[in-house]
Each structure stands twice: as C-alpha cells, then as structure tokens.
C-alpha positions in Angstrom: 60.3 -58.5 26.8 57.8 -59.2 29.4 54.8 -58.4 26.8 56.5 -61.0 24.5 57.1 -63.5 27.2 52.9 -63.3 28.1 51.8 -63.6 24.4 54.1 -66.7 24.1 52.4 -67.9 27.1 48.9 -67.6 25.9 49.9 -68.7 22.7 51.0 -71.9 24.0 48.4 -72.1 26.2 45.6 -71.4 23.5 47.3 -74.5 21.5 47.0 -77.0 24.2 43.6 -76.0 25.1 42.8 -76.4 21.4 44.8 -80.1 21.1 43.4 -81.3 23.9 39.5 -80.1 23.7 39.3 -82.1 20.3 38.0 -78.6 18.7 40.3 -79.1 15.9 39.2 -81.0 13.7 41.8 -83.3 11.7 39.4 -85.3 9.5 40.9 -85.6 6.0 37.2 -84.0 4.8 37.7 -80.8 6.4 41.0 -78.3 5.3 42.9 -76.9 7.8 42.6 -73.6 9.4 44.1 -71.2 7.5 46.8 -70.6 9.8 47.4 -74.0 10.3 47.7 -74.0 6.5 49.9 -71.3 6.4 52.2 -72.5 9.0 52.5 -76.3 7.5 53.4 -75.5 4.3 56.3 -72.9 5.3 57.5 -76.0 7.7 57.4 -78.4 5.0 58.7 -75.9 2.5 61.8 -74.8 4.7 62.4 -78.1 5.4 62.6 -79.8 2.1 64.8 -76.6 1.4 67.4 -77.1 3.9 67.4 -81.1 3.1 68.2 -81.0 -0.4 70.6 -78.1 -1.1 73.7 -79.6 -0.3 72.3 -82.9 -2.5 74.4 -83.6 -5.3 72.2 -84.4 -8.7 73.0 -88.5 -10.0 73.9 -88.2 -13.6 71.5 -89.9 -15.9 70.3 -90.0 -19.4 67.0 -89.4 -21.1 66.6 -93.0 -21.8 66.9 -93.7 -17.8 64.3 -91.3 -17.1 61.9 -92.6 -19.5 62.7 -96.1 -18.6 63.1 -96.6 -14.8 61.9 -93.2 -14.1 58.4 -93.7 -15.9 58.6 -97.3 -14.7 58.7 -96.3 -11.2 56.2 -93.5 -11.5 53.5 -95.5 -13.7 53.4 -98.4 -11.3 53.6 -96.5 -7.8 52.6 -92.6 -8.5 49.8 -92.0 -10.4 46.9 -93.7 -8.2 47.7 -90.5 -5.9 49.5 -88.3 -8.6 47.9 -89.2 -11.6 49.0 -89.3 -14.8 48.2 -87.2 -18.1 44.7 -88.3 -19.1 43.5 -90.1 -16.1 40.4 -89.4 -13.9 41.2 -88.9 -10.3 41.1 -92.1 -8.3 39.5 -92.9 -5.4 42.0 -92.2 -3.7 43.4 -89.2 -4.9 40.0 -87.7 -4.3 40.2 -88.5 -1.0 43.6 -87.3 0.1 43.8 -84.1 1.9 46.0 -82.3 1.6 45.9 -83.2 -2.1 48.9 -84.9 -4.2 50.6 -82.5 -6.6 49.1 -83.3 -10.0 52.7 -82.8 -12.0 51.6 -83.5 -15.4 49.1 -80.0 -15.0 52.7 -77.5 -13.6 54.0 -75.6 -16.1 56.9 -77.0 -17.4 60.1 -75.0 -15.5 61.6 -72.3 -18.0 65.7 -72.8 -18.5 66.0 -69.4 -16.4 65.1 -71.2 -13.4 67.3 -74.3 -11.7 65.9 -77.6 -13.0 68.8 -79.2 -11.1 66.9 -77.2 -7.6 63.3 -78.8 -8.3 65.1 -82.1 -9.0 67.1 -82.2 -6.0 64.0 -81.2 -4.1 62.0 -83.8 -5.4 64.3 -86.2 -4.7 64.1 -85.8 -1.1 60.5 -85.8 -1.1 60.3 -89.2 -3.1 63.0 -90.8 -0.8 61.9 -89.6 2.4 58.0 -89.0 1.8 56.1 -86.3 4.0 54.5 -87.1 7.1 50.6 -86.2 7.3 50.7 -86.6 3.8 50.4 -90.4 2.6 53.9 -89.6 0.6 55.4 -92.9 1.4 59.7 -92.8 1.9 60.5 -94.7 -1.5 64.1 -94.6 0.1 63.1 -98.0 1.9 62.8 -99.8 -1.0 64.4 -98.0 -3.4 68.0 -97.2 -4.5 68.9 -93.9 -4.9 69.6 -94.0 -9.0 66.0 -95.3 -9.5 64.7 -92.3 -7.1 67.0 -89.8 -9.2 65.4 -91.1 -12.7 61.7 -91.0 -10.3 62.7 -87.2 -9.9 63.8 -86.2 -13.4 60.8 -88.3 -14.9 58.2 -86.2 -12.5 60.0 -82.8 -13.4 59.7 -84.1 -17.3 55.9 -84.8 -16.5 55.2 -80.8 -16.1 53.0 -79.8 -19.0 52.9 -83.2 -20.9 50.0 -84.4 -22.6 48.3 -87.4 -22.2 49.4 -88.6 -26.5 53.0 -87.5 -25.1 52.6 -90.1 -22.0 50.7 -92.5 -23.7 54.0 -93.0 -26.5 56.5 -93.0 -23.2 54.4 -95.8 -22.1 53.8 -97.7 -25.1 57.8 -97.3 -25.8 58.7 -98.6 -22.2 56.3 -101.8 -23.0 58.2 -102.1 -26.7 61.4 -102.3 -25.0 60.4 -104.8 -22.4 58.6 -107.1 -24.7 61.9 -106.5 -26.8 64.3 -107.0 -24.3 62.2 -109.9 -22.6 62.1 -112.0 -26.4 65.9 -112.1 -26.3 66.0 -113.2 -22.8 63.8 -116.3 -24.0 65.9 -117.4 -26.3 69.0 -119.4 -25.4 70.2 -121.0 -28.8 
C-alpha cells in the first residue's frame, strides 16, 4: 500500500510539474501524447457511455430524418463534419482532434444496436465535447430536431455523395413546394 501511495505521489507530482512548466504543448498543430491520447478518449468514451444508456430513443420517421435531420446537419455540420463529396474545409483541417467524417463509417450491420449509436450520438449533438469545438446544440435546439440530427448522421455512414446530393435536392423540392402554397392565399 505504501509503494502504491509513493507512485500516486510522484504521479501527481510529475503532472503538476508538467502543467505548470508549459512542456506540454496544447497547440491544435501538435497531437497529444500518446498517453494523453489514450487517456482522453477512454474519458470521453466512458462518459458518453454512462450519459446515454438510460436515454430513451424519440420516435421518428424517415421523412423526419431526411427533412429536419438533413436540414440540421447540412446547415450546421458539414463545415467540421463534412459531407459526402466535399473537400475538407478550412476548418475541418484545422481541428485537432479531428471531427468524425460520418459519411466514410461503415454503415452499422442490423447485429449491432443502431438504437445504442443513436442514443450516443444524441448526447454528443446536444451536449457537445469540451476541447473539441463540438458545440451543445441542446441550447438552441429541441430535442426532436437533435433526435432526427442523430438518426440523419447514423443514416450518413457509407452514403455516397449521388445518394446526398438527391436527399438535398429533395429537401429543396419540398421547401420550394411547401413555400409556393404558403404564397398563395386565394
């Protein structure tokens, strides 16, 4: 117990000297340590884990999704996420560590739980990741339109950029549609 108590010691020790020297360097042009690496990806994985287990999936249709759901994601995801086709931006270049690019995942087999990486995905979009640049969508957003958000980026895995490029020009069809009959009063 005593050897334990002395490592923990100089572990903690060792951290503070290296957080207070300024040795670590936390530019966005440099990766972390590997350890660092190692150890901020199990947080944020255990922690988006434990969040969104006991989250309850909205129910929602396929037209949501590609509606409000592609909506959502084509107007405020794909400078940092991208979508199928696109160059990386300027931004997305510059982020460290990098956005997930959801459009190159494989899509998720039926074997494993879509309803999981939904509810997980939620949670991200409506709180967002600290040291990340994942803004919490939550604050501006109601929960429905984070749920069709969710299902929309989970639908993204594996599509093409012809697939995207028909969601989009469909989403622009039914607002030009739906804004003609708006216009007209008589």
């Amino acid at each position: 117990m005593k050897m334990f108590l002395s490592l923990l010691f100089i572990a903690i020790v060792a951290v503070v000297i290296v957080a207070t020297s300024g040795t670590y360097n936390i530019s966005a042009t440099e990766k972390h340590w590997s350890i660092v690496e190692k150890a901020i990806t199990w947080a944020r994985n255990n922690s988006i884990d434990t969040h969104a287990k006991n989250l309850v999936v909205s129910k929602f249709d396929e037209k949501e999704v590609l509606s409000s759901g592609l909506e959502h994601y084509h107007a405020m995801c794909t400078e940092c996420h991208l979508s199928p086709g696109q160059k990386p931006t300027e931004i997305s270049m510059g982020l460290y560590p990098q956005a997930p690019v959801f459009h190159e995942r494989s899509p998720i087999s039926e074997q494993l739980n879509q309803s999981e990486v939904i509810k997980k995905y939620f949670w991200v979009i409506k709180n967002g990741l600290k040291m990340t640049a994942m803004p919490a969508w939550g604050l501006s957003h109601d929960d429905k339109s984070i749920w069709t958000m969710a299902a929309l980026t989970l639908k993204l895995h594996g599509m093409n950029a012809q697939q995207y490029e028909e969601h989009i020009r469909a989403l622009e069809a039914d607002h030009s549609h739906d804004h003609g009959h708006d216009d007209h009063s008589h």
